[in-house]
C-alpha positions as CSV (number, residue, x, y, z in Angstrom):
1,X,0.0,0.0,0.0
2,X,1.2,3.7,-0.7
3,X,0.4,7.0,0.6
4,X,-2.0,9.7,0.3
5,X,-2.0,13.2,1.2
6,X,-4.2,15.9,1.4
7,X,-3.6,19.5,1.7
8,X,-6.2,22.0,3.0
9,X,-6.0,25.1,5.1
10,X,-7.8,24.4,8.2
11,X,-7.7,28.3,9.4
12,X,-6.8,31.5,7.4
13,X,-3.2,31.2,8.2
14,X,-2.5,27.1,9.2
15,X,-2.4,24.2,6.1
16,X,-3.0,20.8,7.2
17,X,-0.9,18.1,5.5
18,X,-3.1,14.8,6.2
19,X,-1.4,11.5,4.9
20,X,-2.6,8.2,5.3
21,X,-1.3,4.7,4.3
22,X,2.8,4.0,4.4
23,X,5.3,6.3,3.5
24,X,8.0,5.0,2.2
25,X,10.6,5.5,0.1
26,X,9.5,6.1,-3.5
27,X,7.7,8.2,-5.7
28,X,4.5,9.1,-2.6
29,X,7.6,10.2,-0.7
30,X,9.7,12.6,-3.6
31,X,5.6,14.1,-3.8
32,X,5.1,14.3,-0.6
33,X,8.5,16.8,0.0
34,X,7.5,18.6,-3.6
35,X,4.5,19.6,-1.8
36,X,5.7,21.1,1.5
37,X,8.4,22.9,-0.9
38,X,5.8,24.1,-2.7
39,X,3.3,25.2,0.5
40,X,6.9,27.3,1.6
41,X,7.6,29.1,-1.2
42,X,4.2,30.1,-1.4
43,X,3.8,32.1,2.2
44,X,3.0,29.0,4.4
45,X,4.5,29.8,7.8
46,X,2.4,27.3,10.0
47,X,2.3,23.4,8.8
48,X,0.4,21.0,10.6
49,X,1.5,17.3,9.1
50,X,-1.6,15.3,10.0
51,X,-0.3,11.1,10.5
52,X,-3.2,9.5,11.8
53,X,-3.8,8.0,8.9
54,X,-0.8,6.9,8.8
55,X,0.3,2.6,9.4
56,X,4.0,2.6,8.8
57,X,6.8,4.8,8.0
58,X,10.9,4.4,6.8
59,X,13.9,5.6,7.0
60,X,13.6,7.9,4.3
61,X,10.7,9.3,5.4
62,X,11.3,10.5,8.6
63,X,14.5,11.9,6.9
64,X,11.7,13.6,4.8
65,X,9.9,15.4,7.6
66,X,13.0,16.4,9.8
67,X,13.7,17.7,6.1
68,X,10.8,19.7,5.5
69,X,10.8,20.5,9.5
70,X,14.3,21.8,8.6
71,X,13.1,24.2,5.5
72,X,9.8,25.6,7.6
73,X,11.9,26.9,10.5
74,X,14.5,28.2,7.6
75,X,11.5,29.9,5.9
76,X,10.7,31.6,9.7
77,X,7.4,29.3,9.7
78,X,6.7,26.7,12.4
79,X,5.5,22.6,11.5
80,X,4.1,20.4,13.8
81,X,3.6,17.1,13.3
82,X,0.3,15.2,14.9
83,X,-1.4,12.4,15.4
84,X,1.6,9.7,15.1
85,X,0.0,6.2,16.5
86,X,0.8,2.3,16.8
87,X,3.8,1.5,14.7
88,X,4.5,5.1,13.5
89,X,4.8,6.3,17.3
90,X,7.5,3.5,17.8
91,X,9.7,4.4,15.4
92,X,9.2,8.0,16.5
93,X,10.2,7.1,19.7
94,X,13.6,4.6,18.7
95,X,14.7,8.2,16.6
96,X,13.8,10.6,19.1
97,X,11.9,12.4,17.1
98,X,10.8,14.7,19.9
99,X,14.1,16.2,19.6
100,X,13.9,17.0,16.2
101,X,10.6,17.9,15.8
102,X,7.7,19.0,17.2
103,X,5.1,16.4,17.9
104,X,1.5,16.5,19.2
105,X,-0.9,14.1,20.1
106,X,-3.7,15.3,17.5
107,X,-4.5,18.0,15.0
108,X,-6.5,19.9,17.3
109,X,-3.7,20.4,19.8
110,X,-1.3,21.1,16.8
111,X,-3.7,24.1,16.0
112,X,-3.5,25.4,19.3
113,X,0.0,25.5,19.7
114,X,0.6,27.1,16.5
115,X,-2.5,29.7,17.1
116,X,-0.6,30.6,20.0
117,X,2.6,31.0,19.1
């Protein structure tokens, strides 16, 4: 199975990023980073990257989102990334993630943070 994402902005000034499946390396992936690139250079400042859809993740793609997590805060924009779960949280956990990037438990407490901030 691959991935799908969907991009909508859920307030005036915050685009949710929702993708569901397994992201892996590959073609969903290389899209995927396109996208966020593309959400940047157009004036997105706060990303929320919505996994709850999410079943399984790679290597490659968490080098993907501490990627794009990399270009946001570059840009002077903010991402967050919500809703990891089951085997997705695991691996989150093994890397650290929390270190890297920031995490929240669902897209609704994404949202607050970033409407605070």
């Amino acid at each position: 199975m691959s991935s799908e994402s969907h991009i909508t902005r859920i307030d005036p000034d915050i685009t949710l990023v929702a993708i569901s499946g397994r992201l892996a390396l590959g073609s969903d992936l290389v899209s995927l980073e396109y996208s966020v690139r593309r959400l940047i250079e157009e004036g997105a400042r706060k990303v929320i990257v919505d996994l709850s859809g999410l079943d399984n993740v790679d290597s490659a793609a968490i080098g993907v989102l501490v990627a794009c997590n990399g270009l946001m805060v570059q840009s002077g924009g903010r991402m967050r990334i919500a809703g990891a779960k089951g085997a997705v949280a695991r691996v989150f956990e093994i890397v650290q993630m929390a270190r890297i990037a920031s995490l929240d438990a669902s897209v609704e407490a994404a949202r607050e943070d970033l409407k605070a901030g």
